[in-house]
N, C-alpha and C positions, 0 to 999 in steps of 0.2 A: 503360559497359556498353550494349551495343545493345540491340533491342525482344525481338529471340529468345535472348538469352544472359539479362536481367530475366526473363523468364517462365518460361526453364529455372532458374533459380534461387530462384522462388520457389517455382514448383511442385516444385521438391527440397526446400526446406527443409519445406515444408507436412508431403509425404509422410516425411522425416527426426522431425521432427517427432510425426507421430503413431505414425510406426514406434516411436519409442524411449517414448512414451507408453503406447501398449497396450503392451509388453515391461512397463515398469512396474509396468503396474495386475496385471499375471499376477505379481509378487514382492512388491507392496505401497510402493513407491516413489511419492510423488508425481508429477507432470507436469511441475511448474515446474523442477525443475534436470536435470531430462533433456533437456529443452525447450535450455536453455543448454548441455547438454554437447553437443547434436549442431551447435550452430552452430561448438563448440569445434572438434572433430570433423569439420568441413568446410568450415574457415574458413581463414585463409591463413597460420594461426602453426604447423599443427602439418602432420606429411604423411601422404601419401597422398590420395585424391580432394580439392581445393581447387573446392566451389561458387562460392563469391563470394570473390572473389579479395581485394576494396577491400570492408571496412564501411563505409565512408561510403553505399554504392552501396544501403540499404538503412536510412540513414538518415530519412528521411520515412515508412516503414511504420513503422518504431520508434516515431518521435515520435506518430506516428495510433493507435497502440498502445495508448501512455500515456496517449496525451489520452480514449481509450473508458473503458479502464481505472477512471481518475478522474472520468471522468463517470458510470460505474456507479455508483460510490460515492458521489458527489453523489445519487442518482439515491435512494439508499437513508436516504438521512435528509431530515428536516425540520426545522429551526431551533424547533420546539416539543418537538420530541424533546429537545434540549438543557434548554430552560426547565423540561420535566416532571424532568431528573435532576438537574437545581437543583446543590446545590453537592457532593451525595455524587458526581454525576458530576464533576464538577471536579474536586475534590480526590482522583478516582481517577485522572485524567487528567494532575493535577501530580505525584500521587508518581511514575507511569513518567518524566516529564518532569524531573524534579528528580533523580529517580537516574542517568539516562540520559544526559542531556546535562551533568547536573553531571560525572561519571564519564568523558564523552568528552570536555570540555573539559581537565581534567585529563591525561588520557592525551596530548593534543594538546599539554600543556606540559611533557610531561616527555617527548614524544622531542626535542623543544626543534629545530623542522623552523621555528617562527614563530610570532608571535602571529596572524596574521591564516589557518595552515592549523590552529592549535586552534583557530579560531573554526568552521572549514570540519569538523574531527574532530569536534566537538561535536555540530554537528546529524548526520552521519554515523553517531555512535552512536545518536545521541539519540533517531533517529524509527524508527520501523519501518515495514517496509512494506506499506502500505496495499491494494497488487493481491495481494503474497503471503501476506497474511494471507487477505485475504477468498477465496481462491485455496483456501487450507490447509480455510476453513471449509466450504469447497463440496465440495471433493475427499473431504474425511470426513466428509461426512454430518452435519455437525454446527450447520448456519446456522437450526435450529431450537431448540437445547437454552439454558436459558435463561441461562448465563454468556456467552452468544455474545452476548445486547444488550449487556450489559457492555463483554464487548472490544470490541466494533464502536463503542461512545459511547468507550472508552479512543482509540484510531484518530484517531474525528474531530475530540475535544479534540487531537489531535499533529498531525493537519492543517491546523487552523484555528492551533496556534502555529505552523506551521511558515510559512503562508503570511504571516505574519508574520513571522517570522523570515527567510525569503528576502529578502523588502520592506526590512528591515533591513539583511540581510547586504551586498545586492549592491554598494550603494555604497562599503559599508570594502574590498571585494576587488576593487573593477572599476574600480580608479584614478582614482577620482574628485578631480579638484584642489581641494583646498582644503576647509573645512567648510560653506563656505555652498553649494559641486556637491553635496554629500555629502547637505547637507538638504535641498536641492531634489530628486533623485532620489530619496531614499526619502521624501519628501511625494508625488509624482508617484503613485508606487508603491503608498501606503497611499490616498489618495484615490479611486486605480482597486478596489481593495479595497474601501472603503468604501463606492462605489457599490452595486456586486454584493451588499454585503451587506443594503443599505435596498433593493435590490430580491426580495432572497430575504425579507426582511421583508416590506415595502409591497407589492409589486406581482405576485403572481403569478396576482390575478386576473385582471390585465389581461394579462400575459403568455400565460395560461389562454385569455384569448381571441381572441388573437393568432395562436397555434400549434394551436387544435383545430380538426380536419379529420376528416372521416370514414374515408378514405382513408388505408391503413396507408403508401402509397410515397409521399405526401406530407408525412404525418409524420415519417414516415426519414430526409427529406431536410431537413426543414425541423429535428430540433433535429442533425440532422448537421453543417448549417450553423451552429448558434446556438453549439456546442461548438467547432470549430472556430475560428472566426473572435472569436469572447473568446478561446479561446486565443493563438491569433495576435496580439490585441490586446496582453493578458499581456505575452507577450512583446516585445513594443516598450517597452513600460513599466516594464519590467525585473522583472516578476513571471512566476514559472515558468509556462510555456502549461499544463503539468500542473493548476497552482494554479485557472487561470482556467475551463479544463472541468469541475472538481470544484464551484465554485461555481456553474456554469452547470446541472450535473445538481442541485445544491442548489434550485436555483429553479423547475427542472421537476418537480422531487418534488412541490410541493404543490399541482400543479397539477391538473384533471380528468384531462387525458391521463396524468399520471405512471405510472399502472399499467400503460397501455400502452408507454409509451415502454421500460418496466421489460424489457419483453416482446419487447419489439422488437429493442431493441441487443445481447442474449443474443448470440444469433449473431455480430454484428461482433464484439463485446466477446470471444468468445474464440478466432474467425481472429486477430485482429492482437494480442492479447494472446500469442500464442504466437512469432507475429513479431516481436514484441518483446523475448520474453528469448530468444530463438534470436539478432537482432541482438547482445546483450549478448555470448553467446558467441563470436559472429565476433570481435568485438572485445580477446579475452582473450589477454593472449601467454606460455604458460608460463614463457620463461626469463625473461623481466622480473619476472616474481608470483615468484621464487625471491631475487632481494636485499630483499625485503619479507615473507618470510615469517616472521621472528621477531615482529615487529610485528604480523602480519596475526593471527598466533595468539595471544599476547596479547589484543589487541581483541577477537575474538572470545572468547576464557574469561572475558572483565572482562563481556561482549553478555548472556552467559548468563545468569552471577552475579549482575550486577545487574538485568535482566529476573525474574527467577523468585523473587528479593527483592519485587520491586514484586510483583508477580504474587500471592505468599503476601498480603502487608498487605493490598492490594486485596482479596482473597477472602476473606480472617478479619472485614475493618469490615462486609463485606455478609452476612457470615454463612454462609457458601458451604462446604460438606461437602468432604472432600479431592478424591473426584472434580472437581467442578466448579474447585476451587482449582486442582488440575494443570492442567490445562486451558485456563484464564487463564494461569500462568504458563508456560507453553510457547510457546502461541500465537504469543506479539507478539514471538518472539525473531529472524523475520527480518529481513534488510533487502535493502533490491534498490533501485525507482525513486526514491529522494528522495537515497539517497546518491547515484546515478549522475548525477543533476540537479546535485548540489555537484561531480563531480566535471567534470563538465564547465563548472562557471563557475570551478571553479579553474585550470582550462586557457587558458582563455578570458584570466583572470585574472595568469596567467605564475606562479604560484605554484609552490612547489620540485616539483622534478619526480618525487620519489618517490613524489607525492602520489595521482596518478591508479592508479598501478601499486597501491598500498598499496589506495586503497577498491575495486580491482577485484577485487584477495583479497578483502580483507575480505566485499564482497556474495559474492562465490561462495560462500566455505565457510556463509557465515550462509544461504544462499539453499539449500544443499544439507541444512547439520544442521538448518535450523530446520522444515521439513517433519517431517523422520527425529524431529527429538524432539517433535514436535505430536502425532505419529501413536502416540507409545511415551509418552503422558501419565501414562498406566495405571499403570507405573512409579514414576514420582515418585507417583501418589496411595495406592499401599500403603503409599509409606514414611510417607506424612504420614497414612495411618490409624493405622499404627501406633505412632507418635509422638504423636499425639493432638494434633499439631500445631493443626488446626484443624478445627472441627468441627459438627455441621450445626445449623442454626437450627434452634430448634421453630416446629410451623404458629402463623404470627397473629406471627410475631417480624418486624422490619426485618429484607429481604433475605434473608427464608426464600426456600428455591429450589423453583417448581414440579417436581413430577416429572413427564418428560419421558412422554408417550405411546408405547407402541411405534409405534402405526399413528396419527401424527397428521393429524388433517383439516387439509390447506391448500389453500392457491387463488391462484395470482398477484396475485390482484387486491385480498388481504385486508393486514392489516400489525396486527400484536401487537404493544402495547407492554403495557411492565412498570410501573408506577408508581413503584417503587426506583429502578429502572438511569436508566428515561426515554428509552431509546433502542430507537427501532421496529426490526424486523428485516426486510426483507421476505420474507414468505411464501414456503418453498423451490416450486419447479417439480414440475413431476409429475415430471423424474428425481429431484431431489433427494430427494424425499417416498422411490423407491421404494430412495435411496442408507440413507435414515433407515432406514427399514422390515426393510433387508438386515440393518443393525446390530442 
């Protein structure tokens, strides 16, 4: 692709992009899978106007995408956030992970495709996504209400297994000879891990003073760089570059600058996040996604099923009134970046070849219903008031749920936590405040 054919392409997708965006927000549709139907929509599988002929050609914005993405998300916790939600967060974080990944490994063995692509199905169900969730929480005005710390510490317990679990995976899928390649690579793997995380521990004051400047265009540049290039590192080490940005925004969090950096990446974080899943949809080939589609449907009713399982326990142990229950269990039912990360190291991997076409059903439809039922929680929470399924804590009880302000005071710079959940949220923005306010 030449220099004028790149920039007529990107500046189509931007404008494609927001066109189908606002269209959206006027019927009440999210961003995210309008975002991927117009790369669908102008990509080189389906016809009529073909912008970008080759995905490939659009691959490095993607990947820069992902790596913002998950550095946002690094960006929004701290490693004491974790410690303050002690083991109720855990054990909220293992039951999605124990239904999820139990449930997808299963699935993976009984379309009987290999042992080593139900390892690959497994985390596929297993994880949710991290940009489309926190994507769902912003879009509906909801990154203040207080089952939102919950989900968000649910998230980071699945990223912090996952980045483990990738460290693991890589070498049983990436042909590793023999068991002593096998432990050498994912020693390599967990070691680079291990680093990143005694420095999200130990070192962020010194990091803190490493990276603080006065000057906003040198800080842009400077943790621009620091995400990247651990990414990049990531990736040589056979850890997902995604992995390596989200532990790099981890470290920046607890830093002086972190509120600003919070402040900063806004903008990047949602040009190229949008570039991102418009890449996805370039990538999509309808008549391939139609010999996977009994599978794909499946997976996904199994995605729901047991999401909104997890979701109910989770919200009954904290004490969480129907509203807020629905709410959790809707949430976490996307998936989008971690499966497309497996599905390109099963590629990578030579693994059966139904495999890619299947997870790229699979994310679309979950990428498409799991907004539509984020948005329609309301729904599931009549039936569960009326069922008396679960029901609201009294004040002074574990995990009673604050009631939520209509007009609450925040401030970029500020960060709630909860002493239950243990997981900070950070402060919505003045649109977010006036997206709350609307509701």
């Amino acid at each position: 692709m030449g220099h004028a054919d790149a920039l007529l392409a990107m500046g189509g997708a931007f404008l494609a992009a927001a066109f189908l965006a606002r269209l959206g927000a006027r019927i009440g549709v999210p961003t995210i899978p309008l975002f991927m139907l117009a790369g669908l929509l102008l990509g080189p599988h389906t016809p009529g106007l073909v912008l970008v002929s080759d995905p490939h050609d659009f691959e490095m914005l993607s990947a820069l995408g992902l790596v913002l993405l998950l550095f946002y998300l690094g960006l929004e916790f701290q490693l004491k956030d974790l410690r303050r939600g002690g083991r109720r967060l855990l054990t909220a974080g293992g039951v999605y992970l124990l239904l999820n990944v139990g449930a997808g490994l299963g699935f993976g063995f009984a379309l009987d495709w290999g042992a080593r692509e139900a390892l690959v199905l497994a985390g596929v169900l297993g994880i949710s996504s991290s940009a489309i969730v926190t994507k769902i929480l912003i879009d509906l005005g909801r990154i203040s209400r207080p089952e939102t710390r919950l989900i968000l510490g649910v998230i980071v317990v699945e990223d912090l297994f996952l980045a483990l679990y990738l460290a693991a995976l890589q070498p049983v899928i990436g042909g590793a000879e023999g068991v002593a390649e096998t432990i050498l690579q994912a020693a390599k793997a967990f070691a680079f891990l291990l680093v990143l995380a005694v420095a999200a521990r130990y070192g962020t004051r010194l990091v803190g003073r490493l990276i603080r400047v006065r000057d906003n265009e040198l800080l842009v540049i400077s943790f621009l760089g620091a995400a990247v290039l651990v990414a990049g590192v990531s990736e040589l080490l056979g850890v997902a570059d995604a992995i390596g940005a989200f532990m790099v925004g981890l470290i920046l969090a607890g830093t002086s600058s972190g509120p600003r950096i919070r402040q900063l990446v806004h903008p990047l974080r949602d040009a190229f996040a949008a570039i991102f899943f418009f890449a996805f949809g370039l990538a999509l080939d309808p008549a391939r996604l139609a010999s996977v589609a009994g599978p794909v449907a499946a997976a996904a009713a199994l995605t729901i099923v047991m999401n909104v399982i997890a979701g109910l326990l989770v919200a009954r142990s904290y004490g969480y009134g129907p509203e807020h229950a629905a709410d959790i269990a809707t949430t976490l039912v996307a998936r989008g970046e971690f499966a497309l990360i497996l599905a390109a190291m099963a590629v990578g991997a030579g693994l059966d070849g139904r495999l890619p076409s299947f997870i790229a059903g699979y994310v679309l439809v979950l990428a498409v219903l799991g907004p539509v039922i984020a948005a329609r929680a309301h729904l599931l929470a009549r039936v569960l008031g009326a069922l008396g399924f679960v029901r609201p804590a009294q004040p002074g009880e574990p995990g009673s749920a604050e009631p939520v302000s209509a007009e609450p005071v925040r401030t970029a710079d500020t960060r709630a936590y909860d002493e239950e959940t243990g997981v900070g949220a950070e402060e919505a923005s003045a649109e977010t405040v006036g997206a709350d306010a609307e509701r």
